[in-house]
N, C-alpha and C positions, 0 to 999 in steps of 0.2 A: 487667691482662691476664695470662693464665698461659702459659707456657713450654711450646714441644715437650714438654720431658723430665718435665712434673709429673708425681705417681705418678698422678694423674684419667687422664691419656691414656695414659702406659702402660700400667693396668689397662682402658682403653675397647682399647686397639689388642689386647691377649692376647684379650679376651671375643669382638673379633670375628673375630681369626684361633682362635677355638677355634670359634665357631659356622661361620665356613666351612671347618671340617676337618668337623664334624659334618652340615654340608647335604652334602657329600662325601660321606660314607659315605652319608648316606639315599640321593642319589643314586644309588648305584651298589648300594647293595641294590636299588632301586626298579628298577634299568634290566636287571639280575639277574634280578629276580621276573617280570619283563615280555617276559624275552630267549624268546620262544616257538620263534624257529629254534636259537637254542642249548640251549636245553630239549631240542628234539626232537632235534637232534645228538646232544647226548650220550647220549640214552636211545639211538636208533637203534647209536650206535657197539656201548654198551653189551650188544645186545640181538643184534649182528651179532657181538660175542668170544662172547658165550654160546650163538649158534647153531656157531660156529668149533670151539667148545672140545666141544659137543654132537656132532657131526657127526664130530670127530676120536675121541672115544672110540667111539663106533659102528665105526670105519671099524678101529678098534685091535681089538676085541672080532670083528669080522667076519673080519680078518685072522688071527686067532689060532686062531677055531673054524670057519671054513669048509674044507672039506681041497682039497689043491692041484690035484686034478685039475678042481677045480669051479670054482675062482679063475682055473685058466687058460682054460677056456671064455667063463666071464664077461669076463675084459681081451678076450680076440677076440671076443666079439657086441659089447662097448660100441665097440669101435675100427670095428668094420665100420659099424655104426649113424651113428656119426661120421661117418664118410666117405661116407654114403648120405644124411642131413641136410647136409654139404657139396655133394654132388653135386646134393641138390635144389635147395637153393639158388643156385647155381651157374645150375641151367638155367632157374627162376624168375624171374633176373633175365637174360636172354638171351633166351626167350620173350615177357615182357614189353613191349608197346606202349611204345614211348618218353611219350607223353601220358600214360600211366598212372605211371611212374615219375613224370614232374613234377609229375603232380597228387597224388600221395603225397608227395613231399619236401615238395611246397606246406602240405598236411594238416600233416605233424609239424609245420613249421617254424612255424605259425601256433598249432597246440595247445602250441608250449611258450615261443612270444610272451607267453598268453595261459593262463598254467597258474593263475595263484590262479583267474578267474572259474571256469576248465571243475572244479577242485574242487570252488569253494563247489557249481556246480550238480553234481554228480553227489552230492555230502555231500545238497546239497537232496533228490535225487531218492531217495535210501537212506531218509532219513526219512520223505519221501511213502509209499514202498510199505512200510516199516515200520509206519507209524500206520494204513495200509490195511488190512494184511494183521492187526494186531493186532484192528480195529473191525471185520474179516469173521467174526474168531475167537470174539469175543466178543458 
């Protein structure tokens, strides 16, 4: 009978902690390849710097060539605007039927119980009138 320490089992125990270092990695490329919310994170993050960094040179470019008489009209209509979207708001919910508020909170709280199916169906529904509207075309 052979010993713990033969060189057979030493070279058996390396091969299979080398094949469980390597189902390892497959795993975690595999879980990587597969990770579709972290897919879509990182693109989205990705996708929200480059609208950021878009948006700011705009605003840099606008700020340089627009002349001051005209910057200051614009900050007073966007602030009045503001305040007039506040104020509508404001009386929107105040006017409001109390039943109509709780059957809205009900509405959201149930559509985001319930967000992958209202997806898939609205994904289904773009494809429907997409394949419609392509087979009315052609």
């Amino acid at each position: 009978m052979t010993s713990d320490k033969s060189p057979a089992t030493d070279q058996l125990r390396r091969r299979a902690e080398a094949t469980r270092e390597e189902l390892g990695r497959t795993v975690a490329a595999l879980t990587a390849r597969n990770d579709v919310q972290g897919t879509l994170m990182h693109r989205a993050g990705r996708a929200g710097a480059k609208a950021h960094e878009a948006a700011s040179r705009i605003g840099d470019l606008v700020r340089t060539k627009t002349p001051e008489p005209v910057r200051g009209r614009a900050v007073r209509a966007a602030l009045r605007t503001r305040r007039q979207a506040a104020h509508a708001g404001r009386l929107a919910r105040a006017k409001a039927p109390a039943a109509l508020r709780a059957g809205v909170g009900r509405t959201a709280r149930t559509a985001r119980a319930h967000r992958a199916p209202l997806l898939g169906a609205g994904a289904a529904l773009g494809v429907f009138l997409f394949v419609r509207r392509a087979t009315k075309r052609g």
